[in-house]
N, CA, C and O atoms as a printed pandas DataFrame, in Angstrom:
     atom_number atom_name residue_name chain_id  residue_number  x_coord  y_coord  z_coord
0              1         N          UNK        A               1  -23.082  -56.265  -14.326
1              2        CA          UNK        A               1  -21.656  -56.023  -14.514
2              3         C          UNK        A               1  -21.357  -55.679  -15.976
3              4         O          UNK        A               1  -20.313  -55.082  -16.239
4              5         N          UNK        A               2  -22.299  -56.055  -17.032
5              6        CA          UNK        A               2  -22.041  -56.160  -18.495
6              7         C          UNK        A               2  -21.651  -54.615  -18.776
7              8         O          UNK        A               2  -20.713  -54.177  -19.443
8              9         N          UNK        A               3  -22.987  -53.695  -17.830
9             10        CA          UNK        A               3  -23.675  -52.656  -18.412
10            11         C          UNK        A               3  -22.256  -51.561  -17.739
11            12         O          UNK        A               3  -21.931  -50.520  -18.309
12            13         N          UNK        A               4  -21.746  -51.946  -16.784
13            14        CA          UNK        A               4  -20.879  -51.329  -16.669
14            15         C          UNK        A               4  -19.481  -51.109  -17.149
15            16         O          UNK        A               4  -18.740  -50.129  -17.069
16            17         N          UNK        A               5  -19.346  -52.170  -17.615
17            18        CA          UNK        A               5  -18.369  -52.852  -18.671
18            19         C          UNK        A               5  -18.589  -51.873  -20.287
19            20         O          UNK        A               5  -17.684  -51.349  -20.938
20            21         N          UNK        A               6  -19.984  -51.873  -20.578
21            22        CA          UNK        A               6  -20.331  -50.819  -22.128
22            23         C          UNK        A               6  -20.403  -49.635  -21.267
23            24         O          UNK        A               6  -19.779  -48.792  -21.913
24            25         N          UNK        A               7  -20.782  -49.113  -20.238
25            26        CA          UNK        A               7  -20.583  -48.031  -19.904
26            27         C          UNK        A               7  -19.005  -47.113  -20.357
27            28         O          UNK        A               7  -18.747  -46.211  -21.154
28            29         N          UNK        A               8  -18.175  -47.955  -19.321
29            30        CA          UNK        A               8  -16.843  -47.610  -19.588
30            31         C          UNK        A               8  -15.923  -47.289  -20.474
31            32         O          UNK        A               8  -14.975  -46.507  -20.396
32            33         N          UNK        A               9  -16.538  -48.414  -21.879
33            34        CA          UNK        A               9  -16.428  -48.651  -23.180
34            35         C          UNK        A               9  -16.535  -47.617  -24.074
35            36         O          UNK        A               9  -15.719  -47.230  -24.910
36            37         N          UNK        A              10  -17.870  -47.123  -23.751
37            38        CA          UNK        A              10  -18.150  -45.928  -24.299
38            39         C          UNK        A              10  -18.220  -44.623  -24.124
39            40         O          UNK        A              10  -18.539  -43.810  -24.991
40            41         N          UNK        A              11  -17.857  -44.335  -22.743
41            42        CA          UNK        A              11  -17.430  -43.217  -22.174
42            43         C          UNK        A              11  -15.878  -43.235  -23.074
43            44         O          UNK        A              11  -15.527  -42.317  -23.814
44            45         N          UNK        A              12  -14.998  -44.619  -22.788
45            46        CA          UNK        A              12  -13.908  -44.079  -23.455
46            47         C          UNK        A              12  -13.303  -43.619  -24.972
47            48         O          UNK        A              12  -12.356  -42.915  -25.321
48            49         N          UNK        A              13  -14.625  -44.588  -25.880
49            50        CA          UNK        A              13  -14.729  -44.200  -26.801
50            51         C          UNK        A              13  -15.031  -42.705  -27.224
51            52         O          UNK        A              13  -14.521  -42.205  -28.228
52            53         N          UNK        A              14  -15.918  -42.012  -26.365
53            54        CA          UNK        A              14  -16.145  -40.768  -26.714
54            55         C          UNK        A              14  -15.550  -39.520  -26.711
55            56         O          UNK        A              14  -15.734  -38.551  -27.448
56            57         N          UNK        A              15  -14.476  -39.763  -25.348
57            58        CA          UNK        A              15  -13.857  -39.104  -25.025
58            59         C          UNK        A              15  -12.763  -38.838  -25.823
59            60         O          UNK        A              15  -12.366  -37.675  -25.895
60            61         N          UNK        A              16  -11.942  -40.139  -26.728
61            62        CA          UNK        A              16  -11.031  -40.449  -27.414
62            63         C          UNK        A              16  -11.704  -39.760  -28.911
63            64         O          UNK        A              16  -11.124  -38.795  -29.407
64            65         N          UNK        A              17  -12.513  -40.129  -29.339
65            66        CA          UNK        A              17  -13.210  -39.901  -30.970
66            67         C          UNK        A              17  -13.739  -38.574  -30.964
67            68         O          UNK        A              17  -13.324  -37.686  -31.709
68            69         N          UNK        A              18  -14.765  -38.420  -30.024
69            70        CA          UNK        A              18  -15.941  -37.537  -30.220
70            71         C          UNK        A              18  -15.222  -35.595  -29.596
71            72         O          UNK        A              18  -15.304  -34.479  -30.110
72            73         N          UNK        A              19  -14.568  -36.139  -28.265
73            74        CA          UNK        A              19  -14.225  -34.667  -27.691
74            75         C          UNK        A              19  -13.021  -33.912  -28.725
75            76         O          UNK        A              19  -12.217  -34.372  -29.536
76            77         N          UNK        A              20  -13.214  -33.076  -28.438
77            78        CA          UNK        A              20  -12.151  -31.333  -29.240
78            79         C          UNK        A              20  -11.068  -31.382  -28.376
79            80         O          UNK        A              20  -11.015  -30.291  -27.808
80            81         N          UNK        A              21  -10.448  -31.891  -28.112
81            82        CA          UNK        A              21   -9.218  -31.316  -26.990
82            83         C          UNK        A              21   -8.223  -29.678  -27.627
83            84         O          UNK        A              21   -7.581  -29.571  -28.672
84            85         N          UNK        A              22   -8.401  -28.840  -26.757
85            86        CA          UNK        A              22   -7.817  -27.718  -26.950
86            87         C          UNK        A              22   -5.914  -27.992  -27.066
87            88         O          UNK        A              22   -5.155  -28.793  -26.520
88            89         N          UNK        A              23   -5.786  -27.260  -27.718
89            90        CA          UNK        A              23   -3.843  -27.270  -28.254
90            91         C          UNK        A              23   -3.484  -26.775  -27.092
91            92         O          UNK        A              23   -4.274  -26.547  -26.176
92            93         N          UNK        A              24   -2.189  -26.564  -27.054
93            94        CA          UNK        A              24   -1.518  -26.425  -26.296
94            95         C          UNK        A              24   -1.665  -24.582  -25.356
95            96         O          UNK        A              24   -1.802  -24.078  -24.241
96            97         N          UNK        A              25   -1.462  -24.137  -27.245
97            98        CA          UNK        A              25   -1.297  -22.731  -26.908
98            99         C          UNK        A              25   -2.969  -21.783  -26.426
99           100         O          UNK        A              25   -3.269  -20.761  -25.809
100          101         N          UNK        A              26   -3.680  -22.894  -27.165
101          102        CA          UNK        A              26   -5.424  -22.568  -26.377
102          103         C          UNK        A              26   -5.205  -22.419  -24.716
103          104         O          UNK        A              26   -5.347  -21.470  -23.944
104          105         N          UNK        A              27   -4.813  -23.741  -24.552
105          106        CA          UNK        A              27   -4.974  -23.774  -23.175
106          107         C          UNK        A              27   -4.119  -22.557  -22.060
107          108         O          UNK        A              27   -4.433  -22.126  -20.951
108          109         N          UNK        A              28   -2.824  -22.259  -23.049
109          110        CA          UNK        A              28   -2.239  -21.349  -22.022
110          111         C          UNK        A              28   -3.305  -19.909  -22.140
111          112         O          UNK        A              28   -3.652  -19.143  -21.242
112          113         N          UNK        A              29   -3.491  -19.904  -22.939
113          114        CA          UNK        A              29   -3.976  -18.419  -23.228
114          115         C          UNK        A              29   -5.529  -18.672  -22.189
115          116         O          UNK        A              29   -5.791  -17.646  -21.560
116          117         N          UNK        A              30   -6.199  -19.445  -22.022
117          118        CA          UNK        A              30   -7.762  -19.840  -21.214
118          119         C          UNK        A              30   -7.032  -19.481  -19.731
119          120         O          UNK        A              30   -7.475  -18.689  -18.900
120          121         N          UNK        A              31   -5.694  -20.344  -19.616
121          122        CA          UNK        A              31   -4.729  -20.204  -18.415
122          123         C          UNK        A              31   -4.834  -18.769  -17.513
123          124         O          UNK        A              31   -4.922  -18.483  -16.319
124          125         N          UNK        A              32   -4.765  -17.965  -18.934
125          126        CA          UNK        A              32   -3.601  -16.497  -18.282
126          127         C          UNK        A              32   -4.967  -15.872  -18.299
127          128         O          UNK        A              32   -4.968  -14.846  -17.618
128          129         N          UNK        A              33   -6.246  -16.169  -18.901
129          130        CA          UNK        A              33   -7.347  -14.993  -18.755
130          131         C          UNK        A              33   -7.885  -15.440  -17.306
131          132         O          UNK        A              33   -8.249  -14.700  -16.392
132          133         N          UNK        A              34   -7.835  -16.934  -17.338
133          134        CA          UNK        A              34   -8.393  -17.108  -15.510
134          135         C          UNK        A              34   -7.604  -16.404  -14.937
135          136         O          UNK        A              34   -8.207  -15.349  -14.744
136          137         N          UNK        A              35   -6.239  -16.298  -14.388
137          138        CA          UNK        A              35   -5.007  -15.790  -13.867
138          139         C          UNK        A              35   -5.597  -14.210  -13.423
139          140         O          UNK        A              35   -5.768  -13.774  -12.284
140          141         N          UNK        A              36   -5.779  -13.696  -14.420
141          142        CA          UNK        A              36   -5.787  -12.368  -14.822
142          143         C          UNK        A              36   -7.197  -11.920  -13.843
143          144         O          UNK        A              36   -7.134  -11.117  -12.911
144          145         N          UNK        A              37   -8.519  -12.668  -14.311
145          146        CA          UNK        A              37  -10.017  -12.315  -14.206
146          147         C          UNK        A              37   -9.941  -12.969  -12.634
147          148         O          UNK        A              37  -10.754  -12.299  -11.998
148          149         N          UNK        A              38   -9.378  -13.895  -11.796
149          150        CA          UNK        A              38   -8.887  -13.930  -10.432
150          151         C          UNK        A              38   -8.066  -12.965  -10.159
151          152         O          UNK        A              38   -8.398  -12.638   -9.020
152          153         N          UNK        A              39   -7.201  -12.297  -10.480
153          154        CA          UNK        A              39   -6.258  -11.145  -10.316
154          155         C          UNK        A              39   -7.149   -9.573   -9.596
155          156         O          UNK        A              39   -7.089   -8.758   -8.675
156          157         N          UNK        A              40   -8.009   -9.988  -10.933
157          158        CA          UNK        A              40   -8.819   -8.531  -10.557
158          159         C          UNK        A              40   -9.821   -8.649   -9.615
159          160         O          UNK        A              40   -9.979   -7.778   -8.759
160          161         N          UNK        A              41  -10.791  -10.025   -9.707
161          162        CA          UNK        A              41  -11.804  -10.269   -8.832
162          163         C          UNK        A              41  -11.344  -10.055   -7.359
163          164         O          UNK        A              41  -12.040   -9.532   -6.488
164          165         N          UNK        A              42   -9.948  -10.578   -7.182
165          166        CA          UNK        A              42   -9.188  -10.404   -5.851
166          167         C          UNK        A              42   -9.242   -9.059   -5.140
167          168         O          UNK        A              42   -9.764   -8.863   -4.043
168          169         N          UNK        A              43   -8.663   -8.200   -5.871
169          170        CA          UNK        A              43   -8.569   -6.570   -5.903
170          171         C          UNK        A              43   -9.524   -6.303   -5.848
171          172         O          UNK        A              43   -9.547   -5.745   -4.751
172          173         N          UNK        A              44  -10.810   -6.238   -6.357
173          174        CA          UNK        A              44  -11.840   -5.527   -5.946
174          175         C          UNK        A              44  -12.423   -6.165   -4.892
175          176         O          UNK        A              44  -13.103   -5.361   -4.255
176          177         N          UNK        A              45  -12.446   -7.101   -4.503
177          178        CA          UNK        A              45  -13.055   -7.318   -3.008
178          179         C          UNK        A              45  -12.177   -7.110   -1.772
179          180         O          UNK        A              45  -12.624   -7.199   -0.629
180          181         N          UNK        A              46  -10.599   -6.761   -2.134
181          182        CA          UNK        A              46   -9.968   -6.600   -1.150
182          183         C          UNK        A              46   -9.959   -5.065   -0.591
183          184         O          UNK        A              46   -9.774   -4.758    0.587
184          185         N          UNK        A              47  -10.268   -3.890   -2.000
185          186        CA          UNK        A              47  -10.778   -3.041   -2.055
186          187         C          UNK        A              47  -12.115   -2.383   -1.564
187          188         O          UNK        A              47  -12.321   -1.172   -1.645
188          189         N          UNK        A              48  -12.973   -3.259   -1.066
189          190        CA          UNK        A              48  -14.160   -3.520   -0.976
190          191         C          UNK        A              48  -14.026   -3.888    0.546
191          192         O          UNK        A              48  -14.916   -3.832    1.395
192          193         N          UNK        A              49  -13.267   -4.115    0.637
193          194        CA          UNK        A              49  -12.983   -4.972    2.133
194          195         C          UNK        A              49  -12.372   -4.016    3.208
195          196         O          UNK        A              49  -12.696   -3.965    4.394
196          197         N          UNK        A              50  -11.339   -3.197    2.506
197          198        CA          UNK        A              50  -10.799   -2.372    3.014
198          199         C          UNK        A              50  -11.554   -1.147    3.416
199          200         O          UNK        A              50  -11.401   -0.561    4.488
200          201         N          UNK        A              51  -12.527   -0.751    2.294
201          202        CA          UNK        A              51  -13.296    0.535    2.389
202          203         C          UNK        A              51  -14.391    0.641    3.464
203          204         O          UNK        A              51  -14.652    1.491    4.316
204          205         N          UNK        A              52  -14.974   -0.617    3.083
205          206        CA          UNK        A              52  -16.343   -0.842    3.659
206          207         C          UNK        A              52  -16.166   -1.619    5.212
207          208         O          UNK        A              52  -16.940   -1.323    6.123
208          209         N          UNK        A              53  -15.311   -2.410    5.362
209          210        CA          UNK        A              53  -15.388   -3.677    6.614
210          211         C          UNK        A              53  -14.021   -2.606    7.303
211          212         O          UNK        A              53  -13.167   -1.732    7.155
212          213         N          UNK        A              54  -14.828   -3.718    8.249
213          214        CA          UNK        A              54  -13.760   -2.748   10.350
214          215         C          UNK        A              54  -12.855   -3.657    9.845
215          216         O          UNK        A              54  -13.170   -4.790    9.481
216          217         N          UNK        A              55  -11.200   -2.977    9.791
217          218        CA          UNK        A              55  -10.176   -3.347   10.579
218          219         C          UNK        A              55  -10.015   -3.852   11.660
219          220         O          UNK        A              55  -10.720   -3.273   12.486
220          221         N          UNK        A              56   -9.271   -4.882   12.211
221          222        CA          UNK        A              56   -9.213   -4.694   13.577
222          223         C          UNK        A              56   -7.704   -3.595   13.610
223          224         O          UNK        A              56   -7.310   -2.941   12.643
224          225         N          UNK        A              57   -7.099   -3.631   14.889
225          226        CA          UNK        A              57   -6.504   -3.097   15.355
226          227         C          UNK        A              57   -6.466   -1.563   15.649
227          228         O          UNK        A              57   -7.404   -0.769   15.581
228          229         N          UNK        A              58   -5.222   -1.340   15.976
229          230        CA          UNK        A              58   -5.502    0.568   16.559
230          231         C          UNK        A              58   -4.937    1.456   15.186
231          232         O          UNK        A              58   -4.366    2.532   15.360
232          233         N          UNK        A              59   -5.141    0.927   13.894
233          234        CA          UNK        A              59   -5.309    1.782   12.771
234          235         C          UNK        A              59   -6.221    3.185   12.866
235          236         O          UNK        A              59   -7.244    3.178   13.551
236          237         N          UNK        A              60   -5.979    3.878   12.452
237          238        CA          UNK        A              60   -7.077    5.149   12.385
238          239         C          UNK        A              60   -8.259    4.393   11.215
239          240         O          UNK        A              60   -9.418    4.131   11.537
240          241         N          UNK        A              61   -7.767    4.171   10.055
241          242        CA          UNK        A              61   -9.203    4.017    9.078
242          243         C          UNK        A              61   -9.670    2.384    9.528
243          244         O          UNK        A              61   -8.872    1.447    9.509
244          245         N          UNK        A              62  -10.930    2.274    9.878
245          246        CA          UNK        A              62  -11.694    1.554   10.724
246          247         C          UNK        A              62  -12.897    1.372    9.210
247          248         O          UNK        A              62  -13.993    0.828    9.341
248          249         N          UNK        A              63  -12.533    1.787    8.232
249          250        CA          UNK        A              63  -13.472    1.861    7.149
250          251         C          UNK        A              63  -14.949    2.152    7.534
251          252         O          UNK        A              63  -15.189    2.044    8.737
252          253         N          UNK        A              64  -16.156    2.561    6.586
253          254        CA          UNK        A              64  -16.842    3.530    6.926
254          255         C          UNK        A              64  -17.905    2.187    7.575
255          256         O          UNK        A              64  -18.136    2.916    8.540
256          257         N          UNK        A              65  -18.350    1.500    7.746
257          258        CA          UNK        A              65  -18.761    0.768    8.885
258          259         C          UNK        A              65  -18.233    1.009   10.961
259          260         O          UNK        A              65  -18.681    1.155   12.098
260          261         N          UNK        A              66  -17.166    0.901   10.245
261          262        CA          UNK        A              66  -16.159    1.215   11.509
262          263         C          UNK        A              66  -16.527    2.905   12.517
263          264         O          UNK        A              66  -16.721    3.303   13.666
264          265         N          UNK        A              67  -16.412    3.496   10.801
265          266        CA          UNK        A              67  -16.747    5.016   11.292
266          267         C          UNK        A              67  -18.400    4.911   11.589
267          268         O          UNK        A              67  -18.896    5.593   12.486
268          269         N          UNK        A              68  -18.911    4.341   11.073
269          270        CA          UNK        A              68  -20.212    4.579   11.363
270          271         C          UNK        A              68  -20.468    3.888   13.141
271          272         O          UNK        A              68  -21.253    4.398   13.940
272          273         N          UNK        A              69  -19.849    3.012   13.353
273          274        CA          UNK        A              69  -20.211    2.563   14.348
274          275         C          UNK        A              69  -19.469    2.920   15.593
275          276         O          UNK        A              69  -19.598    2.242   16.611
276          277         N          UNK        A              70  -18.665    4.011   15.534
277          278        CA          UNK        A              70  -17.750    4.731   15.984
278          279         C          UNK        A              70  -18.989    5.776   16.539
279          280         O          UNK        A              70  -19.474    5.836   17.668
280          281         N          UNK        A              71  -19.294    6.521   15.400
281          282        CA          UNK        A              71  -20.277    7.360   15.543
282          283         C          UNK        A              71  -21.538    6.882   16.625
283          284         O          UNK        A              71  -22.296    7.444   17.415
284          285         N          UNK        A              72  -21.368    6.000   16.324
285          286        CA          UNK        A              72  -23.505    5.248   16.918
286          287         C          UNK        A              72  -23.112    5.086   18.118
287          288         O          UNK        A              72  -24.033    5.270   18.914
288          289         N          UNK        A              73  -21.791    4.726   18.757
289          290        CA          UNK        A              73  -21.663    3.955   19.987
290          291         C          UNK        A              73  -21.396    5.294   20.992
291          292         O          UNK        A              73  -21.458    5.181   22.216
292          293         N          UNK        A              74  -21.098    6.553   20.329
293          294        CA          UNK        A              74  -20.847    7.781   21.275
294          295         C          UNK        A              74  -22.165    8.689   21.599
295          296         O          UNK        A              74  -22.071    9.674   22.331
């Protein structure tokens, strides 16, 4: 029980003394580049999704999987 007791101790010590905590305005700005770099990662796979992967429904673009398998099945 001791060891968990200095465990705790010194986890909190370290965290308090030893860590960098980022300011305020760090953090927004780390904020808005995740925001942003999810923004785009989104878009290109939805892009990606659209081009390449079947739709369902009675859309004409079936994307080129779609067309391809359009093709194979006639």
């Amino acid at each position: 029980m001791a060891n968990i007791i200095q465990y705790i101790e010194e986890s909190f010590g370290e965290l308090v003394h030893k860590v960098t905590w980022p300011t305020w305005n760090q953090l927004q700005s780390s904020a808005i580049v995740v925001l942003v770099a999810s923004l785009i990662f989104a878009l290109i796979i939805f892009a990606m999704d659209f081009v390449f992967g079947i739709n369902s429904g009675d859309s004409f673009w079936k994307g080129i999987l779609g067309f391809y398998y359009n093709i194979v099945q006639q």
